[in-house]
C-alpha beads as a LAMMPS data file, in Angstrom:
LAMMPS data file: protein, C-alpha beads

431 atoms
430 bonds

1 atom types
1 bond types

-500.0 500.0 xlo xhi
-500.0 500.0 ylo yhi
-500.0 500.0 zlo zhi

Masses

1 110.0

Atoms # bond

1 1 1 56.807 -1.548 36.915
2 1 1 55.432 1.956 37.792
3 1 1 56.811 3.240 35.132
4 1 1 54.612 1.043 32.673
5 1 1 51.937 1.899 35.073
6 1 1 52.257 5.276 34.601
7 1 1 52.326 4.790 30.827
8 1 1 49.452 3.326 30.507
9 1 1 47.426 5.454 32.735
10 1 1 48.302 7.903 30.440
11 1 1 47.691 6.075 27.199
12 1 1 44.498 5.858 28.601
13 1 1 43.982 9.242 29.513
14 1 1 45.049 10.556 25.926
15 1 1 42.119 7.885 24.205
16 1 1 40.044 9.427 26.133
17 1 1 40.851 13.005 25.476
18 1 1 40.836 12.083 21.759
19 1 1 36.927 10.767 21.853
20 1 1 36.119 13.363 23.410
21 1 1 37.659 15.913 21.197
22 1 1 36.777 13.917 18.157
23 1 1 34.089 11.613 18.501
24 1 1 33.252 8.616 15.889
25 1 1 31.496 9.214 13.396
26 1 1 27.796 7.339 12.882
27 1 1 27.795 4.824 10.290
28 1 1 25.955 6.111 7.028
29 1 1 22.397 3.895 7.402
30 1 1 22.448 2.004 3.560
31 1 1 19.101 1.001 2.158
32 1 1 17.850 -0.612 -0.728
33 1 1 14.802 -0.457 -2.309
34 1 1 13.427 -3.679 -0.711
35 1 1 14.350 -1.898 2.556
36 1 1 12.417 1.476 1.982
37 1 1 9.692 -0.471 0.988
38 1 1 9.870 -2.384 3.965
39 1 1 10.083 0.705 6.245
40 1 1 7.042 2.339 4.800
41 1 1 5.005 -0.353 5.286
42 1 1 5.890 -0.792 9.034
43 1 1 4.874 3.369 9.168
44 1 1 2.059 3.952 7.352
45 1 1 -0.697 4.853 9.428
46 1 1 -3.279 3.786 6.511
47 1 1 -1.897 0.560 6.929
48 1 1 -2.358 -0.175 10.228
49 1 1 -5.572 1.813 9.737
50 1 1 -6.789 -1.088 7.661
51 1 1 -5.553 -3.685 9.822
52 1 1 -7.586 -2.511 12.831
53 1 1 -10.549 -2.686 10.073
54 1 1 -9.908 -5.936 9.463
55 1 1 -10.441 -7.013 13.054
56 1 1 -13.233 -5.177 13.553
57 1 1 -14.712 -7.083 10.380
58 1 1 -13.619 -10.676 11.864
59 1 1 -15.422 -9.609 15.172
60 1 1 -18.832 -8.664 13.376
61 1 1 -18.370 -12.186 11.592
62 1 1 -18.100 -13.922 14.895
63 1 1 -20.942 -11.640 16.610
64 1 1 -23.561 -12.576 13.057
65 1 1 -22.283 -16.401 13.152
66 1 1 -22.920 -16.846 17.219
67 1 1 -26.314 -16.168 16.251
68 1 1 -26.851 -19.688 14.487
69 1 1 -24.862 -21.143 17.455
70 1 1 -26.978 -22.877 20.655
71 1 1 -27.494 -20.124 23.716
72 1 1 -27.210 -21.243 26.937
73 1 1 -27.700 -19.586 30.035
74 1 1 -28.286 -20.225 33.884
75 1 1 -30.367 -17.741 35.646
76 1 1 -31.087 -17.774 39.305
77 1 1 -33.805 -15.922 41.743
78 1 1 -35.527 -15.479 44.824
79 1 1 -38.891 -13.979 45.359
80 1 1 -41.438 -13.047 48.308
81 1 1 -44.828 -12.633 47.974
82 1 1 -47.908 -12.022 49.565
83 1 1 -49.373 -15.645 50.913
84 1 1 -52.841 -14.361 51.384
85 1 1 -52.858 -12.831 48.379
86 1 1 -55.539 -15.091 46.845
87 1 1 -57.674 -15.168 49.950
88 1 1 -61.047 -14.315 49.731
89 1 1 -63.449 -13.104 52.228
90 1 1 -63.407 -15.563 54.772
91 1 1 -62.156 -17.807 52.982
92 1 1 -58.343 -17.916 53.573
93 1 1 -55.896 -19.419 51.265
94 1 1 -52.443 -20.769 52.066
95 1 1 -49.736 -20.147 49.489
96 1 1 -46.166 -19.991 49.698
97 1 1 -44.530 -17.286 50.645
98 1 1 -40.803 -17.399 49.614
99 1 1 -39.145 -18.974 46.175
100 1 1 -36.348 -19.457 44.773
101 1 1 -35.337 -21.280 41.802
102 1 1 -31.821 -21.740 40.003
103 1 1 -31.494 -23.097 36.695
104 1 1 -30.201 -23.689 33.400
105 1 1 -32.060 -22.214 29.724
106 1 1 -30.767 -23.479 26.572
107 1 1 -31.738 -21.957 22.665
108 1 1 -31.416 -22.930 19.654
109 1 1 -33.111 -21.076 16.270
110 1 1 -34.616 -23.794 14.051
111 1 1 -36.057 -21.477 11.292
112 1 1 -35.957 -18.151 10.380
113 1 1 -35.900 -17.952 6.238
114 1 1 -32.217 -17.886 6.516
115 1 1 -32.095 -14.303 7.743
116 1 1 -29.211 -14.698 10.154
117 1 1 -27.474 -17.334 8.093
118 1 1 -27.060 -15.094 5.225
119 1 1 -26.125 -12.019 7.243
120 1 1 -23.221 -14.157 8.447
121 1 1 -22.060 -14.752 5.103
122 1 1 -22.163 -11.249 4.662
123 1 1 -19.839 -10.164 7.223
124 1 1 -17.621 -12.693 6.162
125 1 1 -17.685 -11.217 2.769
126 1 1 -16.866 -7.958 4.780
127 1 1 -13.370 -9.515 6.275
128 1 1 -12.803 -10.483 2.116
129 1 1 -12.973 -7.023 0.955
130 1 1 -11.425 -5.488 3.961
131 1 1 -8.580 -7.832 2.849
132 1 1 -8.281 -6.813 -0.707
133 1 1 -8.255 -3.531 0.648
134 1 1 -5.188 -3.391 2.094
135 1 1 -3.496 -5.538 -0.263
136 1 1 -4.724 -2.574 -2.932
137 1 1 -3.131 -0.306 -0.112
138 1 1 0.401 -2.367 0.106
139 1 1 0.040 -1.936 -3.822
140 1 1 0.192 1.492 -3.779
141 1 1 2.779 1.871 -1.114
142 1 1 4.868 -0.323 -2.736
143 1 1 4.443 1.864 -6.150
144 1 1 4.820 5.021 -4.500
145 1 1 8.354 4.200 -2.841
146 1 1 9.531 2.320 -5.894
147 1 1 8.616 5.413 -8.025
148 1 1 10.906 7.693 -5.485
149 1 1 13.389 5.532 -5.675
150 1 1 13.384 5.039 -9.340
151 1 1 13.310 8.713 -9.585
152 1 1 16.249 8.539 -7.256
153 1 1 18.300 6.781 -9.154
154 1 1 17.612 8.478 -12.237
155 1 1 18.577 12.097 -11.134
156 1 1 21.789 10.078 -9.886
157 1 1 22.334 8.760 -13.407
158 1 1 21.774 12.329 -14.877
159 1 1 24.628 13.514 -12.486
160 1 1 26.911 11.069 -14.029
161 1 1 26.071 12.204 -17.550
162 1 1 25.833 16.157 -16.460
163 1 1 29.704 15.314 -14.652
164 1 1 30.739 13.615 -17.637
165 1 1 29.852 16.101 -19.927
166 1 1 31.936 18.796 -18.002
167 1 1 34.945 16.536 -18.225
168 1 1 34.789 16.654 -22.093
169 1 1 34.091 20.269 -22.149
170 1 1 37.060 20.616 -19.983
171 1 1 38.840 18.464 -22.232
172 1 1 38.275 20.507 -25.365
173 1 1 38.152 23.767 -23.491
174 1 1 42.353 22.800 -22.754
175 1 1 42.832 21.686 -26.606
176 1 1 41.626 24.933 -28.164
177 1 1 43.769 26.462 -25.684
178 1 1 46.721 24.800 -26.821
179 1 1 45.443 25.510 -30.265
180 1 1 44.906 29.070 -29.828
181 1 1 48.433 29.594 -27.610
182 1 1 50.295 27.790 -31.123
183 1 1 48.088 30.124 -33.859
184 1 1 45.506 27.435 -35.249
185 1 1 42.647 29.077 -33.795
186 1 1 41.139 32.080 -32.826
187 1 1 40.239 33.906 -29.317
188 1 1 37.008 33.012 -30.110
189 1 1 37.272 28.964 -29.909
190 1 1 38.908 29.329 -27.000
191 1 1 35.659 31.809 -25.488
192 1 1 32.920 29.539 -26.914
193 1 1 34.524 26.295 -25.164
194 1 1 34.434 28.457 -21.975
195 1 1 31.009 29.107 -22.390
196 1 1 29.989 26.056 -23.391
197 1 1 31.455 24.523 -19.919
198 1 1 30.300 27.415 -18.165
199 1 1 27.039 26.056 -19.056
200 1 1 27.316 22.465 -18.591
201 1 1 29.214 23.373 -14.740
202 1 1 25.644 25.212 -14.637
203 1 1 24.201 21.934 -15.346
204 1 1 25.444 20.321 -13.173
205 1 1 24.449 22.011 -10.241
206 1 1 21.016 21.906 -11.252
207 1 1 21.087 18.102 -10.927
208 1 1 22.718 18.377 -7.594
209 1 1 19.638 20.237 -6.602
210 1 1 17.406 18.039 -8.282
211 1 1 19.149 14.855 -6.630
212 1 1 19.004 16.635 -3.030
213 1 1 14.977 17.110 -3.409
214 1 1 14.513 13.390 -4.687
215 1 1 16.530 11.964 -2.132
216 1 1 14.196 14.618 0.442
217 1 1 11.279 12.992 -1.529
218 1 1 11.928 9.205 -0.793
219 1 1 12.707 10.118 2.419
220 1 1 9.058 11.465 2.926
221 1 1 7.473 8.974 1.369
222 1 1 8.883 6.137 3.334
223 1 1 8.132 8.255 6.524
224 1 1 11.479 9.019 7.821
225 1 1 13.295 12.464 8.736
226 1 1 14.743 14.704 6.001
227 1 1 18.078 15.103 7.735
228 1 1 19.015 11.646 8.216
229 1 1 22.110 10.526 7.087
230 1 1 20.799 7.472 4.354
231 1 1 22.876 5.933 1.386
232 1 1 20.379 4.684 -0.961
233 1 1 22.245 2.084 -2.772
234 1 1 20.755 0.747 -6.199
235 1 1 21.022 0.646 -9.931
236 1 1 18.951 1.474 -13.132
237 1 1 18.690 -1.557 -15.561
238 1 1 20.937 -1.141 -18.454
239 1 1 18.293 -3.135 -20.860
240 1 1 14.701 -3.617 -21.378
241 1 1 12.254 -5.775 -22.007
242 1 1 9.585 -5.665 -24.603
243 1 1 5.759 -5.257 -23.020
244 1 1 4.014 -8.783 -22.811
245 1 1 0.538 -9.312 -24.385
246 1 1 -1.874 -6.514 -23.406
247 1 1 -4.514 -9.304 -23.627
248 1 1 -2.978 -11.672 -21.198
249 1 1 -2.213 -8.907 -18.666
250 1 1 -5.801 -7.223 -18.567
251 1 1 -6.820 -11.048 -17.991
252 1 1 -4.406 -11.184 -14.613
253 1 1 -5.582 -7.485 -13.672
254 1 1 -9.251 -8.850 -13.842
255 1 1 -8.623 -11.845 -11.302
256 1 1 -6.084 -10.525 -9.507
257 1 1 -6.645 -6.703 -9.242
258 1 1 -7.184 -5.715 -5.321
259 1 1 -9.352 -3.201 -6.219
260 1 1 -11.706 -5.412 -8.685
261 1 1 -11.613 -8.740 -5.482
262 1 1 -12.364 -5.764 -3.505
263 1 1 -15.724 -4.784 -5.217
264 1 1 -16.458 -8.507 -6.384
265 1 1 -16.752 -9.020 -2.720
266 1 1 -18.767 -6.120 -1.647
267 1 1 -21.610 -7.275 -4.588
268 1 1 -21.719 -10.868 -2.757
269 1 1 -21.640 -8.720 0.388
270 1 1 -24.802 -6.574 -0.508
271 1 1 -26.434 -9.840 -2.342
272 1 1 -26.121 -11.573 1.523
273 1 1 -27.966 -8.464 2.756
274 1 1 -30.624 -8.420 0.228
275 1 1 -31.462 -11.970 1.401
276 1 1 -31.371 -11.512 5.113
277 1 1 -33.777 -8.481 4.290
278 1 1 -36.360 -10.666 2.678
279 1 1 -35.722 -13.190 5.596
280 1 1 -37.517 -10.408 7.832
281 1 1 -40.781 -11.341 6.146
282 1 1 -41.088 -15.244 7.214
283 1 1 -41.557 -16.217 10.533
284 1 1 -38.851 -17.289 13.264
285 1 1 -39.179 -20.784 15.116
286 1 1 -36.846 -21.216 18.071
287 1 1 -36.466 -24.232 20.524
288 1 1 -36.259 -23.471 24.117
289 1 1 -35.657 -25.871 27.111
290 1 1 -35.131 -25.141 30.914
291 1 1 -33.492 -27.681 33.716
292 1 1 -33.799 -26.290 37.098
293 1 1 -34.528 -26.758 41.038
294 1 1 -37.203 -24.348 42.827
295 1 1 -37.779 -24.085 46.490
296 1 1 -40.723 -23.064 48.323
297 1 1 -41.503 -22.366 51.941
298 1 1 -45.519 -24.108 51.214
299 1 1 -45.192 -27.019 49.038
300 1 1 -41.560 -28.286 49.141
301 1 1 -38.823 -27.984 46.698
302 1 1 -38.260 -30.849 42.992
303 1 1 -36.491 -30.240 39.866
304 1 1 -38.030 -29.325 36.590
305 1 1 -37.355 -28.809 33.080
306 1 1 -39.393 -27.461 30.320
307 1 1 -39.210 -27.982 26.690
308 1 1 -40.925 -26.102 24.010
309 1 1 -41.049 -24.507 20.781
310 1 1 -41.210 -20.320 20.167
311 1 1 -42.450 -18.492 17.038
312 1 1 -42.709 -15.304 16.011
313 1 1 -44.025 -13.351 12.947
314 1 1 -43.960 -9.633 12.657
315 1 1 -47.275 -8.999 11.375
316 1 1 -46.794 -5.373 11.141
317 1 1 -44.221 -3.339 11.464
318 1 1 -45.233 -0.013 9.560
319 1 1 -43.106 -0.817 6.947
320 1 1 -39.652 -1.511 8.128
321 1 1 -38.894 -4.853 6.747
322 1 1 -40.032 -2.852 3.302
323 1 1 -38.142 -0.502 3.517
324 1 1 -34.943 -2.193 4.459
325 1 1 -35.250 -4.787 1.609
326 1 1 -35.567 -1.724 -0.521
327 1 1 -32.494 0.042 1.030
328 1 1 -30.020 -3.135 1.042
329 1 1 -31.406 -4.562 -2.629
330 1 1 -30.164 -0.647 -3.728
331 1 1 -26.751 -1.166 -1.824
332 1 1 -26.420 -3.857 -4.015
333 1 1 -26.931 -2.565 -7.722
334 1 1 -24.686 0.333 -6.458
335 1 1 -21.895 -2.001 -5.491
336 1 1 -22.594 -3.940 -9.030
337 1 1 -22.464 -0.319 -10.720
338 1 1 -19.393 0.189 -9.043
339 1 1 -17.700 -3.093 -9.968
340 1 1 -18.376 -2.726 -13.835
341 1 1 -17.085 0.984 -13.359
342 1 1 -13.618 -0.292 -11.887
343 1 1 -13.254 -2.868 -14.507
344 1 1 -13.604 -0.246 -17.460
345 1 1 -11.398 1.968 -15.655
346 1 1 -8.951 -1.226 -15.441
347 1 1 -9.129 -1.396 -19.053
348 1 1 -8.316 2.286 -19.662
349 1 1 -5.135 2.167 -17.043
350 1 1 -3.506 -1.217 -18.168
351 1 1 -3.892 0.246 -21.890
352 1 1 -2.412 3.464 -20.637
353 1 1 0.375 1.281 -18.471
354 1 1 1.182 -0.848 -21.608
355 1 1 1.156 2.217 -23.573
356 1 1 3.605 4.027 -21.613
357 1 1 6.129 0.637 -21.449
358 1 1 6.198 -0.335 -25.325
359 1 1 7.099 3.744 -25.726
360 1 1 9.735 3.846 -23.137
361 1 1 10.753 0.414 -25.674
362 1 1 11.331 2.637 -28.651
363 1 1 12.748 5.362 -26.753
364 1 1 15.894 3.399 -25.128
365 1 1 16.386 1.605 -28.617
366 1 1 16.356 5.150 -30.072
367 1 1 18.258 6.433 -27.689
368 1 1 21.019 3.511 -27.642
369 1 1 21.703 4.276 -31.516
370 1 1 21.528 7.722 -31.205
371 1 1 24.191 7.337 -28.197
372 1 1 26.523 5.261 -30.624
373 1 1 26.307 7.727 -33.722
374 1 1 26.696 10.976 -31.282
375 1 1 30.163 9.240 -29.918
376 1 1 30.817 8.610 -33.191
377 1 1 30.323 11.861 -34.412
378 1 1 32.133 13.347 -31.613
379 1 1 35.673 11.506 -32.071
380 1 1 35.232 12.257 -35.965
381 1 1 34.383 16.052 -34.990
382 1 1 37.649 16.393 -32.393
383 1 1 39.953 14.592 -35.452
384 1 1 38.519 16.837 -38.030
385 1 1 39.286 20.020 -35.619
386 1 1 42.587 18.706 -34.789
387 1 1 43.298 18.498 -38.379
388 1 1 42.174 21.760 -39.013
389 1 1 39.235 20.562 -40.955
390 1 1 36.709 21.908 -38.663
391 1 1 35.418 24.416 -36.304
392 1 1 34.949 24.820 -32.683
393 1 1 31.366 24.945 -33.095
394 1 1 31.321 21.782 -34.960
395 1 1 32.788 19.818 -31.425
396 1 1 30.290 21.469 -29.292
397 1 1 27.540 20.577 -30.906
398 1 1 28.820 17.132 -31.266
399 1 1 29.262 17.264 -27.223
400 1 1 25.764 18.693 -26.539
401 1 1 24.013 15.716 -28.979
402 1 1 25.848 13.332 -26.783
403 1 1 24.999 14.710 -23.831
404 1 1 21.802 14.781 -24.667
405 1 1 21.031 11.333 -26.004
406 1 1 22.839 9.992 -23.224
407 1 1 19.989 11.905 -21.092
408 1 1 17.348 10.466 -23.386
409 1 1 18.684 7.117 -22.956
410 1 1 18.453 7.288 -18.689
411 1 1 14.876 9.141 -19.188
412 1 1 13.350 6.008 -20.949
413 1 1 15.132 3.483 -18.464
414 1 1 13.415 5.170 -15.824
415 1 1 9.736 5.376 -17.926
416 1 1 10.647 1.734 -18.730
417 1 1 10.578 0.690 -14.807
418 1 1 7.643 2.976 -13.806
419 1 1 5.518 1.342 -16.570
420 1 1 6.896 -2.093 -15.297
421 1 1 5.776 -0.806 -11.384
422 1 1 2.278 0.552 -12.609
423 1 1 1.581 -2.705 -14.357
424 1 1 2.560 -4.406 -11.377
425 1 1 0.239 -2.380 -9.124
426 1 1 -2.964 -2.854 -11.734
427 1 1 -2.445 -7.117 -11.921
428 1 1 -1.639 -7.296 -8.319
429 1 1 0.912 -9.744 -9.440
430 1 1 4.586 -9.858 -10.765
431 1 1 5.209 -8.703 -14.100

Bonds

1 1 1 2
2 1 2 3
3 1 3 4
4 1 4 5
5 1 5 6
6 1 6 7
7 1 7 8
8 1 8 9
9 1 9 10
10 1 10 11
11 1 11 12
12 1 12 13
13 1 13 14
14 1 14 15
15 1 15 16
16 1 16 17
17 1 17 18
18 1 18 19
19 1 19 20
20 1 20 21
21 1 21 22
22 1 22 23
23 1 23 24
24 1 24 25
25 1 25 26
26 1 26 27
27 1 27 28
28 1 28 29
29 1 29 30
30 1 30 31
31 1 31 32
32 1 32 33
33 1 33 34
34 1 34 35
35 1 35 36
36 1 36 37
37 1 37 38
38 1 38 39
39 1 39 40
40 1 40 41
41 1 41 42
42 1 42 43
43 1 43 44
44 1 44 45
45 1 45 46
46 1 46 47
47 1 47 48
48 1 48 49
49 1 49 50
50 1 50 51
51 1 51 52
52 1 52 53
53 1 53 54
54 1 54 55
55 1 55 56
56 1 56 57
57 1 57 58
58 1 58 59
59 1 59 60
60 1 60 61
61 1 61 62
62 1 62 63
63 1 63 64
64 1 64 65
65 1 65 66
66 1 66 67
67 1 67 68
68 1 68 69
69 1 69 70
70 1 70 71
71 1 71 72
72 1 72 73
73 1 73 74
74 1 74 75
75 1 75 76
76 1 76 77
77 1 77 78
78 1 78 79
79 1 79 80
80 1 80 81
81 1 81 82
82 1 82 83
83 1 83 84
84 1 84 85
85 1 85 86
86 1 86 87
87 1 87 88
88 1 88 89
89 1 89 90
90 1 90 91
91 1 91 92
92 1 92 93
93 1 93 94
94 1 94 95
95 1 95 96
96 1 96 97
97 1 97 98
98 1 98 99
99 1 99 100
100 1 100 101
101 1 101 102
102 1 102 103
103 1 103 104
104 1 104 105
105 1 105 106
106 1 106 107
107 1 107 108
108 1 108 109
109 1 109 110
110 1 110 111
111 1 111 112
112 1 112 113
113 1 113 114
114 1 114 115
115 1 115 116
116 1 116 117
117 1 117 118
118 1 118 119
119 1 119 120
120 1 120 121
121 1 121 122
122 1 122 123
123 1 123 124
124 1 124 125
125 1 125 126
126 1 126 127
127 1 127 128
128 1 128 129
129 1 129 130
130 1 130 131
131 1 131 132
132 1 132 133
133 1 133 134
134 1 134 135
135 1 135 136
136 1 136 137
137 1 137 138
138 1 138 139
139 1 139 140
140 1 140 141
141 1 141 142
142 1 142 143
143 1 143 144
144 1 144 145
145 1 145 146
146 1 146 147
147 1 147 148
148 1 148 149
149 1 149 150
150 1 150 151
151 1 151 152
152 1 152 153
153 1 153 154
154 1 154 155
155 1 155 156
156 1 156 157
157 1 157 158
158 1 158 159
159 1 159 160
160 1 160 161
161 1 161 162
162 1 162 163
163 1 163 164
164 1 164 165
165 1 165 166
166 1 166 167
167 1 167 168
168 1 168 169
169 1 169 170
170 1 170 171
171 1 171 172
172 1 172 173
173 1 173 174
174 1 174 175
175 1 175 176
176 1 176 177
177 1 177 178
178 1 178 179
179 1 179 180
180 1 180 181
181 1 181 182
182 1 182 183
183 1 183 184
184 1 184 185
185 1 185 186
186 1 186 187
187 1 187 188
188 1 188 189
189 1 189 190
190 1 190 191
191 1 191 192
192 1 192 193
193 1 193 194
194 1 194 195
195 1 195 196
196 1 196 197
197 1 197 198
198 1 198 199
199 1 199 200
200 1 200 201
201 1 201 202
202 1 202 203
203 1 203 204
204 1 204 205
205 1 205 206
206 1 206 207
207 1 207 208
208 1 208 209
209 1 209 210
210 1 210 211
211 1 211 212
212 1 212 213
213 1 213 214
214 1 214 215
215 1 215 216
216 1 216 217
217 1 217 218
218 1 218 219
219 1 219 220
220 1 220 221
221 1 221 222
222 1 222 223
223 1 223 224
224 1 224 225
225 1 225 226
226 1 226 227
227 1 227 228
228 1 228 229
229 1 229 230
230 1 230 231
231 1 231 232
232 1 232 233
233 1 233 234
234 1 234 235
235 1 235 236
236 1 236 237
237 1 237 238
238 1 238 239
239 1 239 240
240 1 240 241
241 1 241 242
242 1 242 243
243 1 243 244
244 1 244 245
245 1 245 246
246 1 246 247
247 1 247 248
248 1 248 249
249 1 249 250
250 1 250 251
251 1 251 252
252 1 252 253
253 1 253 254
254 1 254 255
255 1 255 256
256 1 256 257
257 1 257 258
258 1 258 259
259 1 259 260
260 1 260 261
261 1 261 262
262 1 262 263
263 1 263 264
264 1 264 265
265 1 265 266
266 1 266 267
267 1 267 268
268 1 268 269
269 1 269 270
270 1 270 271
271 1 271 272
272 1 272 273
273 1 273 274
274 1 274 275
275 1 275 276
276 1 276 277
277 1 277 278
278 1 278 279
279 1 279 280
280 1 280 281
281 1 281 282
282 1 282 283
283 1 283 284
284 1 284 285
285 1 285 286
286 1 286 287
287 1 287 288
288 1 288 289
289 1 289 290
290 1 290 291
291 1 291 292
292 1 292 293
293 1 293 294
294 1 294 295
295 1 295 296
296 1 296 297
297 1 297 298
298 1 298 299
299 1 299 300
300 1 300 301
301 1 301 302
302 1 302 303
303 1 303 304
304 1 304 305
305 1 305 306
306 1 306 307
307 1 307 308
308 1 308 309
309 1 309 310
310 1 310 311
311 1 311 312
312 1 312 313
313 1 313 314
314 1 314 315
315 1 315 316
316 1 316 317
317 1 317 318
318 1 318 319
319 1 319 320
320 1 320 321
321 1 321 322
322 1 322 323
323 1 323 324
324 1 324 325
325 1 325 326
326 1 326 327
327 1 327 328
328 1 328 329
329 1 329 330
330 1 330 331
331 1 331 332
332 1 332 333
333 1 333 334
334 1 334 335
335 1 335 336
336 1 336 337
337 1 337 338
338 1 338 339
339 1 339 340
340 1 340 341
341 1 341 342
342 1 342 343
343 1 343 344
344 1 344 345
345 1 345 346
346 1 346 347
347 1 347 348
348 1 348 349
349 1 349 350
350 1 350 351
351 1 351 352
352 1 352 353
353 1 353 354
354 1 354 355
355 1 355 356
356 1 356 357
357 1 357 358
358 1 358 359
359 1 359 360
360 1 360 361
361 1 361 362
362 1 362 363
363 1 363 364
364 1 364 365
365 1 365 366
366 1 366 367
367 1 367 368
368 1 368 369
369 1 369 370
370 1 370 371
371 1 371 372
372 1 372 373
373 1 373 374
374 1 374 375
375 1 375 376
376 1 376 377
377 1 377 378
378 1 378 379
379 1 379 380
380 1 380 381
381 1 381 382
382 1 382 383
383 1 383 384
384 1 384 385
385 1 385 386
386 1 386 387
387 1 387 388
388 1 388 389
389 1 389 390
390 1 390 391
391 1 391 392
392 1 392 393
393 1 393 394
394 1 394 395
395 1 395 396
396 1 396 397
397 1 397 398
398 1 398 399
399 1 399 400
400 1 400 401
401 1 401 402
402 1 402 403
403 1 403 404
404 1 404 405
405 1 405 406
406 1 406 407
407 1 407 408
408 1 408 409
409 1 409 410
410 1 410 411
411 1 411 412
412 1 412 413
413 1 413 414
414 1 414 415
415 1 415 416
416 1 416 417
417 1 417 418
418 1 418 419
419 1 419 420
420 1 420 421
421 1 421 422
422 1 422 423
423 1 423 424
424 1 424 425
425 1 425 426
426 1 426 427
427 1 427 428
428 1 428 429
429 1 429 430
430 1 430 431
């Protein structure tokens, strides 16, 4: 029995050694793109920028409505006065010398040209654009991390083709050797396949570099350390998908646009204003009513109440109310300058968008038949310089057309899902 003690004390004692000596290795964090987009939006400090906006606006809309809402208030005092203070000569006068009174005052506007009504419904148009706001903002995060990524994954792609072009000019590089070592060729097949992998090795390690500053890139813009460990796990499409009607889509991007809801409400916005500002010129009618008990030293104490009707009209005011109306109604053709502006610019960026999608079209079709005829000419180029038929050079500049079509082909896949994400971001909806 102490023997098996013994051994597993120090079974023990050697696990322990071991993680110390070697400790385990942290899990490799895998995201997707879903889950950098996710990530950035919990970190963006715009973000929560515009979500503190957004209850500030909802608090100004419950401060402007209150004011259309009944007021009531209870107010209490106590007072001492003078009790000969109406005595005259010798004629004195007895009045009561303590008071108190405590109470209950209720309001309620009746009239005032709409002024306060309207200047509710323009802070509630406030809370609408605040909204669209950040939905424009949640746009544009989720366009700038889907860019990164897409760029990601298309450096990653060009690694593949850079890797896979080495392999073939490896390939060749060891036939013209064997060619060369049994007489068919010269020294100088031999040096220009060297070269030519030389320079595709070279390649290579530019699109190592290139991969290690996108990957820094994403990183960035989804607000996390550079030196984390993260395995960004994704795909580019291997098809595409012509561009839908230009018509249709410039249709969505006009009701759905974020930035266009945005503006649409800041005209109603500045429209409310203009007619609380002429509201300024008519007069205000308020009913007030009081239920209360009063005490006196002289005279006793009763309940009473009053009930009455207030108005008030500015009659002047120097110019003010003039000069608001003037300064709101302005507001307002610069918010509806503003919204025809955006829509324009709409117009101009959805063309652009649409533009850039049916040519990244063309460009993968192009590139998927110039793929086929380059792999083509590169098996017919290796037979023919098997045979004898043809030269070194012949192969390598079969191997660089592939190479470089295969390139062509990844470029316009990524073009192809950037035009996708921009038309996205303009319609505010899926495409």
């Amino acid at each position: 029995m102490n023997n098996i003690k013994n051994a597993m004390l120090i079974a023990v004692i050697f696990c322990m050694a071991v993680l110390m000596f070697f400790p385990l290795a942290h899990a490799e964090t895998r995201m997707s793109i879903d889950d950098c987009i996710s990530l950035a939006m919990r970190q963006s400090p715009v973000l929560k920028g515009e979500t503190e906006r957004l209850n500030q606006a909802k608090s100004e809309y419950l401060m402007a409505r209150s004011a259309l809402l009944p007021k009531l208030s209870a107010t209490a005092s106590f007072t001492r006065l003078n009790g000969d203070r109406l005595s005259f000569g010798s004629m004195p006068v007895e009045l009561h010398e303590q008071e108190g009174f405590a109470g209950i005052s209720a309001r309620q506007l009746l009239f005032d040209a709409g002024r306060k009504k309207y200047a509710s419904e323009a802070a509630k148009k406030a809370i609408e654009a605040v909204e669209f706001e950040k939905t424009g903002i949640l746009d544009d995060i989720v366009f700038l991390v889907t860019q990164a990524f897409l760029n990601l994954l298309e450096t990653q792609e060009l690694l593949k083709v850079s890797e896979q072009a080495v392999l073939r000019q490896q390939d060749f590089e060891a036939m013209s050797k064997v060619f060369f070592d049994a007489g068919k060729v010269t020294r100088l097949d031999v040096l220009k396949a060297q070269a030519q992998r030389a320079q595709a090795e070279n390649e290579v390690n530019k699109v190592r570099g290139a991969l290690r500053l996108a990957t820094a890139l994403l990183k960035q813009t989804i607000g996390i350390d550079v030196s984390e460990q993260i395995n960004f796990t994704g795909m580019l499409p291997d098809s595409v998908a012509p561009a839908p009607d230009a018509s249709v889509l410039l249709n969505q991007a006009q009701e759905h646009s974020p930035v266009i809801r945005q503006l649409a409400s800041m005209v109603s916005l500045q429209e409310a204003e203009v007619r609380s500002a002429k509201g300024a010129f008519w007069p205000e009618l308020e009913l007030q009513g009081t239920y209360g008990f009063r005490d006196r030293d002289t005279g006793g104490c009763a309940d009473e109440w009053t009930v009455g009707l207030m108005a008030s009209w500015s009659l002047f005011d120097s110019g003010f109310n003039r000069a608001n109306e003037a300064r709101v109604t302005a507001k307002q053709q610069e918010a509806t300058h503003q919204l025809e502006a955006a829509r324009l610019k709409l117009q101009v960026a959805m063309e652009k968008a649409i533009v850039a999608w049916q040519t990244a079209c063309d460009d993968f079709a192009s590139a998927s038949d110039l793929v086929k005829a380059n792999n083509e000419a590169l098996e017919t180029a290796q037979a023919l310089y098997a045979a004898g038929k043809a030269v070194a050079l012949d192969v390598l500049t079969a191997q660089t057309e592939l190479s470089r079509s295969e390139q062509q082909m990844v470029s316009a896949i990524y073009e192809y899902e950037v035009a996708r994400a921009e038309v996205k971001r303009l319609t505010g909806t899926e495409s």
